[in-house]
FILUMBA-625505 format. One line per field, with one value per residue (C-alpha): residue number from 1; residue in one letter; x negated, y, z. Coordinates in steps of 0.02 Angstrom, whole numbers, plus 32768, in hexadecimal, padded with zeros to 4 digits. Each point is the difference from the previous one (the first is absolute). Layout:
N
tilo <- (NUM ...)
guke <- (A ...)
px <- (X ...)
py <- (Y ...)
pz <- (Z ...)
//
This chain:
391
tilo <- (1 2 3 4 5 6 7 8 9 10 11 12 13 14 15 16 17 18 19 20 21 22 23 24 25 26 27 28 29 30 31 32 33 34 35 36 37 38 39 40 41 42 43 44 45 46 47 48 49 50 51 52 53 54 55 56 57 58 59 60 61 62 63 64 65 66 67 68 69 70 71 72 73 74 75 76 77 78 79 80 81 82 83 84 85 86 87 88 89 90 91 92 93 94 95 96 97 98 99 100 101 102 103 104 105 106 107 108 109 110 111 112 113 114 115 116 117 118 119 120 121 122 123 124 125 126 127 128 129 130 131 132 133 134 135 136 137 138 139 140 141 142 143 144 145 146 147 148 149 150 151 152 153 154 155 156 157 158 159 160 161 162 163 164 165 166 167 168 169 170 171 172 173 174 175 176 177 178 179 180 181 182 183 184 185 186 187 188 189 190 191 192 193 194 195 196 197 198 199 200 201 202 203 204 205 206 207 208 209 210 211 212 213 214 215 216 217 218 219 220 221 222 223 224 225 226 227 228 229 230 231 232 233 234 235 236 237 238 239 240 241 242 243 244 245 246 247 248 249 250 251 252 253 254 255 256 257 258 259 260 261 262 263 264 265 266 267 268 269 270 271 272 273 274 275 276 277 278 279 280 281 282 283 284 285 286 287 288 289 290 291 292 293 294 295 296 297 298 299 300 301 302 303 304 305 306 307 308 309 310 311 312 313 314 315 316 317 318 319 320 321 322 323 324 325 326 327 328 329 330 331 332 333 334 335 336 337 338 339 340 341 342 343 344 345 346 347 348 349 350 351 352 353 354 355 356 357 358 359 360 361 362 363 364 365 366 367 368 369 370 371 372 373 374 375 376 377 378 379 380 381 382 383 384 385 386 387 388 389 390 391)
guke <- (X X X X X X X X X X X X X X X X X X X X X X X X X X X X X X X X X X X X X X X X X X X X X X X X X X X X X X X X X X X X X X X X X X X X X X X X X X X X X X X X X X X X X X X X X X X X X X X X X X X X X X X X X X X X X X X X X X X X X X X X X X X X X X X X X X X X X X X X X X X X X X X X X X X X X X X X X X X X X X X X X X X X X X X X X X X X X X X X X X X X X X X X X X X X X X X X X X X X X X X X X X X X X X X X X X X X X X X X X X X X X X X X X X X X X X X X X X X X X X X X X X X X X X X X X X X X X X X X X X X X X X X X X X X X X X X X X X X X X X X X X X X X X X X X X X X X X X X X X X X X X X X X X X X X X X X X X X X X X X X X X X X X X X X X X X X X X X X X X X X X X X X X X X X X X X X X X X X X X X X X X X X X X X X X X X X X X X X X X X X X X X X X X X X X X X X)
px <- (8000 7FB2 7FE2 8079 8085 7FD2 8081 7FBC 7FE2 8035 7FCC 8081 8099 801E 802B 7F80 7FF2 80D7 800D 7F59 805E 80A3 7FA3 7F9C 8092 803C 7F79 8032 7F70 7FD0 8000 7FD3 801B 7FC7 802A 7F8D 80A8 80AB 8080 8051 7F64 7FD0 7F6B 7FBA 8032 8047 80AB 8003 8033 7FDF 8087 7F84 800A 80A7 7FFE 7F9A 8085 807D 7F92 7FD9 80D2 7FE2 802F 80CB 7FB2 7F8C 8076 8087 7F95 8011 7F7E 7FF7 8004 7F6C 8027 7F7C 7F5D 7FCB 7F5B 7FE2 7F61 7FBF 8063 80A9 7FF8 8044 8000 806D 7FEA 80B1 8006 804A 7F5D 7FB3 808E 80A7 8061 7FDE 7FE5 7F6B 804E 7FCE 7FF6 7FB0 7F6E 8049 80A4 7FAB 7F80 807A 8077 7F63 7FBC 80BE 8002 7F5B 8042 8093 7FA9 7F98 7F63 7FCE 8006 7FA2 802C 7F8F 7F7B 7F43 7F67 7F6E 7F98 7FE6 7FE3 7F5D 7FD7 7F6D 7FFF 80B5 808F 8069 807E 8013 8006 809E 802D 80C8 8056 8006 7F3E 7FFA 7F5B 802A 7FA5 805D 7F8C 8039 7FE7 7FC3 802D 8032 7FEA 807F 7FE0 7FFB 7F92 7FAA 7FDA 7FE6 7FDF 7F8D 7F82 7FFB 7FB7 7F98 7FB2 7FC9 7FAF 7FAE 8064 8062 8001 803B 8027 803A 80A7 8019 80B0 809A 80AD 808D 80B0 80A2 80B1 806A 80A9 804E 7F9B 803C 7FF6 8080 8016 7FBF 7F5B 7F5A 7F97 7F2F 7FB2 7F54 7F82 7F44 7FB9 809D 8097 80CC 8099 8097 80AF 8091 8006 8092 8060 800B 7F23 7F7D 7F58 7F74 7F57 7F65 7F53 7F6A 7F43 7FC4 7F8E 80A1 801A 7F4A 801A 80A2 808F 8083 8087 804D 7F56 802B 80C1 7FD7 7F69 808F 808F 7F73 7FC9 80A4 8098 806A 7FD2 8005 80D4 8017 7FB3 801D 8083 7FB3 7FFA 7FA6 8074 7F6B 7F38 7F94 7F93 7F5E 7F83 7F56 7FCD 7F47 8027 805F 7FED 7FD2 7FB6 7FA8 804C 7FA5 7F7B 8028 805A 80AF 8033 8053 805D 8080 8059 7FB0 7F78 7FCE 8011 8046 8051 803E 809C 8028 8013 8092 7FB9 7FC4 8084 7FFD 7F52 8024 808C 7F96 7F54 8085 8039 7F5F 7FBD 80A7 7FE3 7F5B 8031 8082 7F8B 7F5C 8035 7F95 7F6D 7FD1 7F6B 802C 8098 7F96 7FA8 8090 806C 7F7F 7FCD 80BC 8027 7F6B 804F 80A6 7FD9 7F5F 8036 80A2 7F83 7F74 80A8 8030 7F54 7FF5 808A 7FE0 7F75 8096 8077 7F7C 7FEA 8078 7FA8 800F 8096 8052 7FC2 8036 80BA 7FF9 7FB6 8076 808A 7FEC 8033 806D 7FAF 7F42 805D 804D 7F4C 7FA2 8076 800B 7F3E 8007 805A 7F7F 7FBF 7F85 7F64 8049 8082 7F84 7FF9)
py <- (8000 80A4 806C 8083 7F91 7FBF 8059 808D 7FC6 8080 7FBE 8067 8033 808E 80A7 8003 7F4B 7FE7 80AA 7FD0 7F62 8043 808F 7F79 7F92 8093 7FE8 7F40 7FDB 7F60 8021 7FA7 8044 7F99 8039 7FA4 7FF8 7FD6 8080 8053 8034 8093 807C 8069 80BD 80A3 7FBE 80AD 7FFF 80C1 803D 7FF8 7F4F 8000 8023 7F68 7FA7 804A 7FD1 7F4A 7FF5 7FD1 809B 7FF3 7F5E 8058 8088 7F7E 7FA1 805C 805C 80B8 808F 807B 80A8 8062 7FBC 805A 8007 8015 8040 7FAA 809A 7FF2 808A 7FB3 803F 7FBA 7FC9 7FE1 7F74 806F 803E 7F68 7FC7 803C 7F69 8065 7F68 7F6E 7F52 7FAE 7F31 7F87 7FAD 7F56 804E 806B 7F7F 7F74 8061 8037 7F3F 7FCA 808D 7FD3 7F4C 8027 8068 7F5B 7FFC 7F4F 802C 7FA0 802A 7F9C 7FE4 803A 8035 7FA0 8024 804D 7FA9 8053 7FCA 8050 807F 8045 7FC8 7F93 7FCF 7FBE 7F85 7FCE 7FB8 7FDC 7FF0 7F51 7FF0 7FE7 8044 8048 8075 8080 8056 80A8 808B 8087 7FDD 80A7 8004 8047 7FBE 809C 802F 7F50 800E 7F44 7FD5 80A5 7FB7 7F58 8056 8062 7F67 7FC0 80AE 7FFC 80AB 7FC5 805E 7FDF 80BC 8000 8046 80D8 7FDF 7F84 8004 7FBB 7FE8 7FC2 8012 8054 800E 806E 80A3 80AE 8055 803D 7FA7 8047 8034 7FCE 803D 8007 7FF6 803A 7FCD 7FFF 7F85 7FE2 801C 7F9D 7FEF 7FE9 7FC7 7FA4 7F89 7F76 7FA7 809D 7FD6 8076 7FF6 803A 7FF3 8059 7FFB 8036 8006 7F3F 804E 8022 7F4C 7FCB 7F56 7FD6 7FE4 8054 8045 804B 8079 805A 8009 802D 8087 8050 8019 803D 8090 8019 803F 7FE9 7F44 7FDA 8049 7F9B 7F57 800B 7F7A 7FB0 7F3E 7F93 7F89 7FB0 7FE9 8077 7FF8 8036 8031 8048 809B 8012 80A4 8072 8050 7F9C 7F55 7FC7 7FB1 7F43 7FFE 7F4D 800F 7FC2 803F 8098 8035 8088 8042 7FDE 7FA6 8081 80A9 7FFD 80A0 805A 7FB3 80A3 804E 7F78 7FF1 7F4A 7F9E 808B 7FFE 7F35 8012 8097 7F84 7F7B 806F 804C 7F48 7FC7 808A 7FE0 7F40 8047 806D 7F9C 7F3D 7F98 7FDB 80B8 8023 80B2 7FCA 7FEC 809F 806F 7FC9 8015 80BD 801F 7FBA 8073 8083 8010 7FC7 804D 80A8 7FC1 7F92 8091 8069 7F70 7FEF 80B5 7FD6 7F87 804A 806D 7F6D 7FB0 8094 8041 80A1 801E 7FAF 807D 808A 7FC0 7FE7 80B7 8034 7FA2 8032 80C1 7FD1 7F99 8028 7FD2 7F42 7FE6 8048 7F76 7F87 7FEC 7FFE 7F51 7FC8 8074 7FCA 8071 8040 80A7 7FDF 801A 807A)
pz <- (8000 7FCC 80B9 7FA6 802C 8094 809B 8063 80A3 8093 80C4 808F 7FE6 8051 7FAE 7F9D 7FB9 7FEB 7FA7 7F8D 7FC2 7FE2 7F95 7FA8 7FE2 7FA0 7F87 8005 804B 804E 80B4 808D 80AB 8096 80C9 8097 8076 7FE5 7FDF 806C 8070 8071 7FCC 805D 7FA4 8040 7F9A 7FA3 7F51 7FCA 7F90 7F69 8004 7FDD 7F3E 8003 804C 7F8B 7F53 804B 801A 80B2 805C 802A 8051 8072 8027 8028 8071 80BC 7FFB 804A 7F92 803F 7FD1 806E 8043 80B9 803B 80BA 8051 809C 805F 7FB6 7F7C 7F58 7F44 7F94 7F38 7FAD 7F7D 7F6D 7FEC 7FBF 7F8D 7FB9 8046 80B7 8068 8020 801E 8098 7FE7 8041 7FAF 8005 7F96 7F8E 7FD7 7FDE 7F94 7F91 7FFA 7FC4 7F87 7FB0 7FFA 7FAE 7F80 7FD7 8063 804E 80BC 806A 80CC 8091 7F7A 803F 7F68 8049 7F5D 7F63 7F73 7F81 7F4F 7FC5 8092 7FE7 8082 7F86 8084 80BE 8072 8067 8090 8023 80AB 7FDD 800C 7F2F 7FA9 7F4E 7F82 7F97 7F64 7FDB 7F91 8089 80B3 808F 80AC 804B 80A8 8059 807E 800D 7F37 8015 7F3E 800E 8088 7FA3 7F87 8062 8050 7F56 7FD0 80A2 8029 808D 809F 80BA 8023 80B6 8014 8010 8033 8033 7FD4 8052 7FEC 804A 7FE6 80A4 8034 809C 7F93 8044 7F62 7F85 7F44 7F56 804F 7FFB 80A4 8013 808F 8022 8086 8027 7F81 7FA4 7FBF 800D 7F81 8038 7F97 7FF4 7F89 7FC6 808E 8097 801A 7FF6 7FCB 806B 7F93 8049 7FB1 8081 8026 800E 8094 804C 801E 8045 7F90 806B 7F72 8066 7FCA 80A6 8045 7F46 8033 80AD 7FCD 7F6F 8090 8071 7F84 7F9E 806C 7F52 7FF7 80BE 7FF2 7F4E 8042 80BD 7FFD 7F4B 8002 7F6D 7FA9 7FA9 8013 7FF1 7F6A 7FE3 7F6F 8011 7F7A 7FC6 7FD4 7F76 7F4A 7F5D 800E 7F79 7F6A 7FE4 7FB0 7F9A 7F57 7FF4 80B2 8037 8092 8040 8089 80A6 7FB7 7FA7 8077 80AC 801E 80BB 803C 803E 7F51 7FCA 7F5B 8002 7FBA 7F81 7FCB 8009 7F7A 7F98 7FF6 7FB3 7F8D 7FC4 7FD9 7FAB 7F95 7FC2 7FEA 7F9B 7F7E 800D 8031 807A 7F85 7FDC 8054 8016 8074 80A0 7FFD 7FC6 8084 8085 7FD0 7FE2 80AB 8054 7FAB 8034 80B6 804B 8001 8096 803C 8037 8036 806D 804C 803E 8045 805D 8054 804E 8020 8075 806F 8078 800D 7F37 7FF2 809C 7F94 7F47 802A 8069 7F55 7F92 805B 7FD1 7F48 7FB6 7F55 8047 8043 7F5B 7FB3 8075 7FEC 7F22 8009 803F 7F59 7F97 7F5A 7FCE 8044 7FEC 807B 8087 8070)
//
């Protein structure tokens, strides 16, 4: 079979890897999209779809779905200093719809995985890549474990990794390069679903603390979710979620009201984060990778599922006018991708800097307060395109 024809192979299927095979199945493609756990299943996310995700919704004909699915409707987004004082950033500012959708992960994912199956991709849930599969130096498929312990090998045309954070396929190739890296963890997120919340629907609320930052918002079925990323030195290597809970209602009067009664409803989970910005496309021909793979962006800003669904698009795109054989396609996508992120990835990281000091957070929202026009100003910058967008 001529590798032209062979399917495009696409490893997680989360926002990024579902909405990549239902564009490529547009282009009747071959598509092959393969999940390590069984759907439904929890992820640990902020839940926030930003209302510029939902034209992608709308185009991929999946969105009266995820509207009609229980999830909140978040038309403002507050963000409370360590001392109570709060500045507000309305939804309607990021989209004309005027509301971001909060759903679960284990919803949102499963409706996208069902929508790229019935568009014609082989899905493959609680299947693991244990290897990639070269010919002549170029990935030319993958290895697969099922739940059921069987080993099988699937060639493909190109292969993504759109395993998120983890960018599993990503350090597999690394390791054969020789360019793998054990970076200790910067930070660790957690996240767990609530009920007994004493906050009001259709808003999204921030919390900050020393060495961190919370998100809190209700989500399908009367729960909240409570996701916090912080300093790993915060933890002194014990994996515990409570000290965070306990040092954010210490520092934040706003969080110690809205969880003071709070109980979990599930686990918490955990993830640890090297760090943020770009991370390097693979080096090896025939593999590419978007979303979280390729740039991890601030929870804070809300922009990740979006920036999941815009790297999908950007690739489907160039699949479209090039194919899988052109051996343009790798390093247009990659300068194209650069392109339209790195300008709200620098914003983010000054921001950061801010969101991880109480001092210079105290003093931004006093600031940000002053002027509606300077929030929304501050606020559209973490969606920027171009380089010119900075301040």
């Amino acid at each position: 079979m001529p590798k032209g024809d062979l399917p495009i192979v696409i490893a997680g299927a989360g926002p990024a890897g579902s909405t990549l095979a239902m564009r490529l199945k547009r282009q009747n493609r071959p598509v092959v999209l393969i999940e390590r756990y069984k759907f439904p299943r929890h992820k640990l996310c902020g839940e926030f779809i930003s209302p510029e995700c939902l034209p992608h919704f709308a185009e991929l004909g999946v969105l009266d779905e995820m509207l009609s699915s229980g999830g909140d409707r978040i038309f403002e987004t507050r963000f409370f200093e360590s001392g109570g004082r709060s500045i507000s950033v309305p939804s309607e500012w990021f989209g004309k719809g005027g509301f971001a959708l909060s759903l679960s992960r284990a919803r949102m994912d499963q409706i996208l995985f069902e929508a790229a199956k019935r568009a014609g991709a082989v899905c493959l849930d609680d299947h693991v890549v244990t290897g990639l599969l070269y010919e002549s130096g170029v990935v030319s498929g993958v290895k697969v474990r099922g739940g059921d312990g069987a080993q099988s090998e699937i060639l493909a045309s190109i292969v993504i990794d759109a395993t998120g954070r983890g960018r599993v396929l990503s350090k597999l190739a690394d390791k054969l390069s020789g360019a793998s890296k054990n970076n200790k963890p910067q930070f660790i997120g957690f996240k767990s679903h609530l009920t007994d919340v004493e906050m009001q629907t259709g808003v999204c609320e921030i919390y900050g603390f020393q060495g961190g930052y919370a998100g809190l918002s209700f989500v399908e079925g009367g729960e909240a979710n409570l996701c916090f990323l912080a300093r790993a030195s915060l933890l002194k290597n014990h994996n515990d979620a409570g000290l965070i809970v306990a040092k954010l209602k210490a520092q934040n009067a706003r969080a110690a009201t809205t969880l003071c009664r709070a109980v979990n409803t599930q686990e918490w989970l955990a993830v640890s984060v090297p760090t943020f910005g770009f991370n390097l496309m693979p080096e090896v021909e025939g593999l590419y990778s978007v979303g979280d793979s390729s740039a991890f962006i601030d929870p804070f800003t809300g922009s990740g599922m979006l920036m999941a669904m815009e790297s999908a698009e950007i690739l489907a795109d160039y699949i479209s006018e090039l194919g899988t054989e052109n051996k343009s396609l790798k390093q247009l996508y990659s300068s194209s991708y650069r392109q339209r992120f790195k300008t709200r990835l620098r914003v983010s990281g000054i921001f950061r800097k801010v969101a991880y000091n109480t001092t210079l957070a105290r003093t931004a929202v006093w600031a940000l307060s002053l002027s509606e026009r300077a929030r929304a100003n501050v606020a559209r910058r973490t969606r920027s395109t171009a380089a010119s967008d900075l301040p």
